[in-house]
C-alpha positions as CSV (number, residue, x, y, z in Angstrom):
1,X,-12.7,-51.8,61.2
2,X,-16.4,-52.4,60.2
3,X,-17.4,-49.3,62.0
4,X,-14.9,-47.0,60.9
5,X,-16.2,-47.6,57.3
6,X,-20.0,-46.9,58.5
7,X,-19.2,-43.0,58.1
8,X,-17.2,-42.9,54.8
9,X,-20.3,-45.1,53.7
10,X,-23.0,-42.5,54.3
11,X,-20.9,-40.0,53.0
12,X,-20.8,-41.8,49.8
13,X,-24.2,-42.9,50.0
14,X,-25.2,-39.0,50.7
15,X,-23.4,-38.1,47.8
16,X,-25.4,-39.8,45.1
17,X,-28.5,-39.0,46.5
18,X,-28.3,-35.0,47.3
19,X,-28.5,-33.4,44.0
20,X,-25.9,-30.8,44.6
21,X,-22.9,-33.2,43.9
22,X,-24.2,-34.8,41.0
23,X,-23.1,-33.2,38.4
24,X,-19.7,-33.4,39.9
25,X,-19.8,-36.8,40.0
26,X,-21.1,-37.0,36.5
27,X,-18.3,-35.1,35.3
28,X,-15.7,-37.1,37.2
29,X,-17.6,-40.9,35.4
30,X,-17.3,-38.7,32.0
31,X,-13.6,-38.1,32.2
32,X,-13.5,-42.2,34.1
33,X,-14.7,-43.5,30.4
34,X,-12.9,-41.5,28.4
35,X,-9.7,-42.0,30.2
36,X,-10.7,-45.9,30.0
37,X,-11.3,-45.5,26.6
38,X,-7.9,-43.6,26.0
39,X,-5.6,-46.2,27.8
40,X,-7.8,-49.6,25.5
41,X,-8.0,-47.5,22.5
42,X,-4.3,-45.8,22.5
43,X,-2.2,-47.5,19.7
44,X,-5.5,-46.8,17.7
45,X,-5.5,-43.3,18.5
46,X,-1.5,-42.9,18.0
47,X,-2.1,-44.2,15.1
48,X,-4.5,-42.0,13.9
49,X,-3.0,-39.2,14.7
50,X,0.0,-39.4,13.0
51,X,-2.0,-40.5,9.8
52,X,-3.8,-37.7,10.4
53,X,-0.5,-35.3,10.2
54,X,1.3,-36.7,8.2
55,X,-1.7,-35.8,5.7
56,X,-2.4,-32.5,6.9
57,X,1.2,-31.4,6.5
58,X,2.2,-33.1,3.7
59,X,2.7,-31.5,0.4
60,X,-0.1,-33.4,-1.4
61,X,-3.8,-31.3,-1.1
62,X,-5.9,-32.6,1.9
63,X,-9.2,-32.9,-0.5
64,X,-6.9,-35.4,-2.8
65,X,-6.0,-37.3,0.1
66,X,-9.8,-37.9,1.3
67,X,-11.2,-38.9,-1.9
């Protein structure tokens, strides 16, 4: 089992160190976090949102509503 690891393992290590897949694999920790951040932070976010339109589309003017 060990050794059948041993090649996915220098594949992985290879990847971090050549320079050529890193900013693929920066990309793919970006959209990690903020898919992490999405799934803790989502009631928050639902909750903006709908704030946020019911304001925008309501009959009341938007620069009344922000001060």
């Amino acid at each position: 089992m060990k050794q059948n690891l041993k090649p996915l393992k220098k594949e992985i290590q290879k990847l971090f160190y050549e320079e050529d897949g890193s900013q693929v694999l920066e990309v793919v920790i970006i959209i990690a976090i903020l898919l992490g951040l999405a799934l803790v932070f989502n009631e928050q976010l639902q909750a903006f949102a709908n704030r946020l339109f019911a304001q925008v589309f309501s009959n009341e003017s938007v620069f009344e509503i922000l001060n």
